[in-house]
Each structure stands twice: as C-alpha cells, then as structure tokens.
C-alpha positions in Angstrom: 15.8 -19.0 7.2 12.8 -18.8 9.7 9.4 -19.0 7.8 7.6 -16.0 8.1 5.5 -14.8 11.3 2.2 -12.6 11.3 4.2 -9.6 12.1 5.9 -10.1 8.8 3.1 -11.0 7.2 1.7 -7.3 8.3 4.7 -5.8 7.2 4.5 -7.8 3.5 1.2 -6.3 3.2 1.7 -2.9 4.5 4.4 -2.9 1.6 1.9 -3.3 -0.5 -0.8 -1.1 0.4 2.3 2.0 0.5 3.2 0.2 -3.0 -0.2 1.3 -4.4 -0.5 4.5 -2.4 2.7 5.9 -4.1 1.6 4.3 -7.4 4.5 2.3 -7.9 4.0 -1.2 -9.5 5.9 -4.5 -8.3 8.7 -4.3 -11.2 9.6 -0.4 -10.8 10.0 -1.3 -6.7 12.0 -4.4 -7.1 14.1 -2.4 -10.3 14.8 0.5 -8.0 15.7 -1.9 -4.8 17.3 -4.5 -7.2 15.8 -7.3 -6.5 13.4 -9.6 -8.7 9.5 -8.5 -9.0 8.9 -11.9 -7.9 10.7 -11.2 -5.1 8.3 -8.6 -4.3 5.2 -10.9 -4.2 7.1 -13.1 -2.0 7.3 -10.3 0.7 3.9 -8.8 0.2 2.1 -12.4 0.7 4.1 -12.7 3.9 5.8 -15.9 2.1 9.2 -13.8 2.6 10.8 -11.9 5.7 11.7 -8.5 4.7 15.0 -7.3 6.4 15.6 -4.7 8.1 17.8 -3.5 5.7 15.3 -4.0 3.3 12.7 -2.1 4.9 14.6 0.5 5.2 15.9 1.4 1.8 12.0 0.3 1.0 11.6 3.7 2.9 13.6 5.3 1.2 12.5 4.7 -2.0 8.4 5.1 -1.1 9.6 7.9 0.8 7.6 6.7 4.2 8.8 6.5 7.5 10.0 2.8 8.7 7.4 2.8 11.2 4.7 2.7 8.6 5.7 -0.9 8.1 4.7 -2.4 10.8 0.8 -0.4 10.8 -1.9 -2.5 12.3 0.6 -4.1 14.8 -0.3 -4.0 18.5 1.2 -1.4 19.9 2.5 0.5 16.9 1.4 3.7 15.5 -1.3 3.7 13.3 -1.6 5.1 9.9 -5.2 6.9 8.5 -3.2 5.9 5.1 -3.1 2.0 5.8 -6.4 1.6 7.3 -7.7 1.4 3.4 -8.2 -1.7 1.3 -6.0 -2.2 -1.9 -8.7 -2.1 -3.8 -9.6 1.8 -2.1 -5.9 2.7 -2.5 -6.2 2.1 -6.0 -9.5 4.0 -6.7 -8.3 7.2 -5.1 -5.5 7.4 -6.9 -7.1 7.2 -10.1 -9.9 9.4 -8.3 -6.7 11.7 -7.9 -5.7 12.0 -11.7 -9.5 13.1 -13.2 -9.9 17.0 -13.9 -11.8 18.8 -11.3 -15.0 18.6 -13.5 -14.6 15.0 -13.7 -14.3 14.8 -10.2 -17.4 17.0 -9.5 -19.2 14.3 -11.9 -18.1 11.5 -10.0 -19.0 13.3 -6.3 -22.5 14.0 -8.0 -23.2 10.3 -9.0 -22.0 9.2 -5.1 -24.5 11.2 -4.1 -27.5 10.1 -6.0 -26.0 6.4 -5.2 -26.5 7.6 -2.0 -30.0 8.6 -2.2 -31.3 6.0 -4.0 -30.5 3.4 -1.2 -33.8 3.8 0.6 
C-alpha cells in the first residue's frame, strides 16, 4: 500500500470535519461502515488512504455528496461547511441544541464580548 499523499490527507480531514458537522462520533461511523474506530483515526490523520469505495459508502452514510471529500483541494469545489475549524463545527452544533432563549443569551453575551474589546 502507497503511504498516504496530501490529497488524502485533505480527504482524512474533511472526513472529520463532516464527522462532527453531522454529529457522529468515530465508533457510530466506523460501526455503521464496519470497520474499527481506530480505523477511523487512521484515515482522518491522513495515516490511511481512504478508498474510493470507502468514500463513497462514507457518503452515504453522512449523507454528503462525494465531492465534499476532497474540499480545500485545488481545483475542487468549495464547501462554506468545511471552511470551519473542528473546534467551530463542534460549538455550533451544541449552539444548535440550546432553546431559543438560551440562544438569545448566548448572542447577547457575543455582543457585549464584542464591545468591550476597545
């Protein structure tokens, strides 16, 4: 097996970022794709190749185009969904499950963050 170029390692971690966009951890992806969870970290640090066939049933079961894969690769089509850190991935999606006051609480507090920067 060839070791793993930067187009795979773009593909490893666009796996990832979709990962935490659908809010689906390591072990329920690698259950429903039967592989290992391990096996998962190996792709999404780019220490793995992910086959085709791979990413497609990965498609399938984050329910995202193929092309969404290989994001942030010259010359393909780029996602406003990719272009966010892990880390910002994660917060919206706990952003997503407060209650609209909560939300209205947390907008508020931005904003006097915001203000208080001088």
């Amino acid at each position: 097996m060839r070791s793993a170029t930067d187009i795979d390692k773009k593909a490893g971690e666009n796996l990832c970022k979709l990962r935490l966009w659908r809010g689906i951890s390591q072990e329920k992806l690698a259950e429903a794709a039967g592989v290992t969870f391990q096996q998962i970290q190996k792709y999404e640090n780019g220490r793995n190749r992910i086959s085709v066939s791979r990413l497609w049933q990965f498609s399938k079961i984050l329910k995202i185009p193929v092309g969404g894969f290989y994001d942030g690769i010259e010359g393909a089509v780029r996602s406003d969904a990719l272009k966010l850190a892990p880390e910002q991935v994660i917060l919206m999606r706990k952003y997503k499950a407060l209650t609209v006051p909560q939300k209205k609480a947390v907008q508020d507090y931005m904003e006097f963050l915001r203000t208080q920067r001088g």
